[in-house]
C-alpha positions in Angstrom: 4.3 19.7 -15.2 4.1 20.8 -11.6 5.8 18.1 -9.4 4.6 17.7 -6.0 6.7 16.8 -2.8 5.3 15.6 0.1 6.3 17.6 3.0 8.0 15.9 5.9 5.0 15.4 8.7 4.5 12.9 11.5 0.8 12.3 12.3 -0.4 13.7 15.9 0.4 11.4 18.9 -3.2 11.2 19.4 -3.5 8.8 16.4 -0.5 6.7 17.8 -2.2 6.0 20.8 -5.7 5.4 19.1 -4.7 3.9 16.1 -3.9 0.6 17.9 -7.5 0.2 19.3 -9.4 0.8 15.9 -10.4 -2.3 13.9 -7.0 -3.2 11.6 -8.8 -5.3 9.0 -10.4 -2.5 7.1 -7.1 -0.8 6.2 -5.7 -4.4 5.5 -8.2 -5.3 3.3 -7.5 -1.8 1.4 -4.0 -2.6 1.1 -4.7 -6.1 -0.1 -7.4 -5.1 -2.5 -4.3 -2.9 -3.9 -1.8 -5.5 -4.2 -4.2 -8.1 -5.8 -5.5 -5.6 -8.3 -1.8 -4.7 -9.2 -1.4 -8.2 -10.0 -4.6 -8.1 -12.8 -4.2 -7.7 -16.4 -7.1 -5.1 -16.3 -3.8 -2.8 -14.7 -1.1 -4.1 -16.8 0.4 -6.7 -14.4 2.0 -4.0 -12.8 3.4 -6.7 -10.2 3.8 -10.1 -11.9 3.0 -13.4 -10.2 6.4 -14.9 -11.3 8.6 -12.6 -9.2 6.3 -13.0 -5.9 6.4 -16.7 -6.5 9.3 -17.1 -3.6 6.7 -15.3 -1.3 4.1 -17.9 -1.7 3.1 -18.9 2.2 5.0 -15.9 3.1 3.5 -13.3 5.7 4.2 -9.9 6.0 3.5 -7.3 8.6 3.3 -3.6 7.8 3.4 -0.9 11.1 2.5 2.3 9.9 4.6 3.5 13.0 2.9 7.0 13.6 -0.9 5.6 12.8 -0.4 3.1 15.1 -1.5 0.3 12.6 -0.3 -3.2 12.0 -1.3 -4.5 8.7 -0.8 -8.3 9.2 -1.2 -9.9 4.7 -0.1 -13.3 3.4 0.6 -14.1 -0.3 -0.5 -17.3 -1.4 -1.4 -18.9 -4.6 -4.6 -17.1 -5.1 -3.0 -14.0 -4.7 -2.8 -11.6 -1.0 -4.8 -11.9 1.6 -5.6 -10.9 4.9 -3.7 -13.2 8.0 -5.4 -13.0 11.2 -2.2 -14.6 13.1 -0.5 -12.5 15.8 2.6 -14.5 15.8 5.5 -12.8 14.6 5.5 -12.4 10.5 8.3 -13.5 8.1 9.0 -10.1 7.2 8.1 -6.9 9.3 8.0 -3.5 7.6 7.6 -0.2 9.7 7.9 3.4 8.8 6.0 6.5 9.7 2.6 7.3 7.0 4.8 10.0 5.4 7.9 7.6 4.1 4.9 4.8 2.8 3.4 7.8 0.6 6.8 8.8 -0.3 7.5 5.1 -1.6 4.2 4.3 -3.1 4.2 7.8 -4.4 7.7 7.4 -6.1 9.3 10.5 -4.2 11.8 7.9 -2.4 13.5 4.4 -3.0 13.5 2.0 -0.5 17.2 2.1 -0.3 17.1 5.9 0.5 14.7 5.0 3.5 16.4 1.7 4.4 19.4 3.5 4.6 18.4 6.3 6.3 16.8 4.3 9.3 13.2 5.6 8.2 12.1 2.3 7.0 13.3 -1.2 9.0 12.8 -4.2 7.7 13.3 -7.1 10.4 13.1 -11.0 9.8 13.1 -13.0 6.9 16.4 -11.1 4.6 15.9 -13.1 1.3 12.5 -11.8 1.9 13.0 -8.4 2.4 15.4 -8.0 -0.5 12.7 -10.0 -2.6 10.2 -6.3 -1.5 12.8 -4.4 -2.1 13.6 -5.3 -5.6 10.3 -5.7 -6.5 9.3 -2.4 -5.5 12.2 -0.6 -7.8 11.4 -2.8 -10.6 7.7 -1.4 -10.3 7.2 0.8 -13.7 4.7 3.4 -12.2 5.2 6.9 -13.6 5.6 9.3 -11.2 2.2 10.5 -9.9 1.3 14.3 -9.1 -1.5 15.0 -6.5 -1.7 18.1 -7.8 -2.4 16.8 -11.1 -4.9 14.6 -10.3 -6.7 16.5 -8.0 -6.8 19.4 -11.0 -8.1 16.6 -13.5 -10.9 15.1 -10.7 -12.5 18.0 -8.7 -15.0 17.1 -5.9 -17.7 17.7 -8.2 -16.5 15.3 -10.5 -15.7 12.4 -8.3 -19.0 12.4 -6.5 -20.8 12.7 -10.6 -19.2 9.4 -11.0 -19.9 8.4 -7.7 -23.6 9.3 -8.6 -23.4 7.7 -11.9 -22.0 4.3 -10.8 -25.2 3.5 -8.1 -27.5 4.5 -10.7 -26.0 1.7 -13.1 -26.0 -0.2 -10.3 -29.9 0.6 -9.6 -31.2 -0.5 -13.1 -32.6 -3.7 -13.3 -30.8 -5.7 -16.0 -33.2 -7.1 -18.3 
């Protein structure tokens, strides 16, 4: 198996400067969408309910520092959602695009980043230890781009793509 290592990059300044100005609630609702979905049986419970129970109420602000995005979630008993307040969050997270791939993608611990000043955490410490942990006890296997891009060619994805409106096109008797 071919591992894959995300180079070291820092999106153009341009996208600093813009990113700010763009709408912020699409990319939230991606990222919520994500978390709620790793909470479902359907994926295995990859995060459980009983270890985000302290963050219930809790809000959380992501900058992805070289995008120029602010991802402002709360978690509540329903599961995450999207929080439309601007005053400051329990706990803030920022680090540039390349170090959140690296976490989500398993390259990196948060302690690597943390300690390396690449990702700061600021307010709420019981909180951010709570992330932290939570995000190492996460069982994902390590995933390969390569891999999947090898296993789901363009042609592929947009045959499924193709295949999922026409199931949604026929009328259910």
């Amino acid at each position: 198996m071919t591992t894959f290592t995300i180079p070291d990059f820092t999106l153009p300044q341009v996208l600093k400067r813009l990113g700010p100005r763009l709408p912020q609630l699409p990319p939230t609702l991606v990222l919520v969408g994500a978390l709620n979905a790793a909470m479902s049986k359907r994926l295995g419970n990859l995060l459980p309910r009983d270890l985000l129970e302290p963050m219930i109420g809790k809000r959380v602000t992501i900058r992805v520092l070289d995008a120029g995005m602010t991802l402002r979630f709360a978690y509540g008993e329903r599961g995450f959602r999207p929080s439309f307040e601007t005053t400051p969050a329990d706990l803030t997270m920022s680090a540039r695009s390349r170090d959140f791939l690296a976490l989500l993608l398993r390259e990196e611990d948060p302690d690597t980043l943390f300690f390396s000043r690449r990702l700061l955490m600021e307010g709420d410490t019981d909180l951010g230890l709570l992330v932290k942990n939570t995000l190492d006890g996460i069982d994902l296997p390590r995933l390969d781009p390569a891999q999947l891009v090898a296993r789901l060619s363009p042609a592929e994805l947009l045959n499924r793509f193709v295949a999922r409106l026409a199931q949604r096109a026929v009328p259910h008797h």
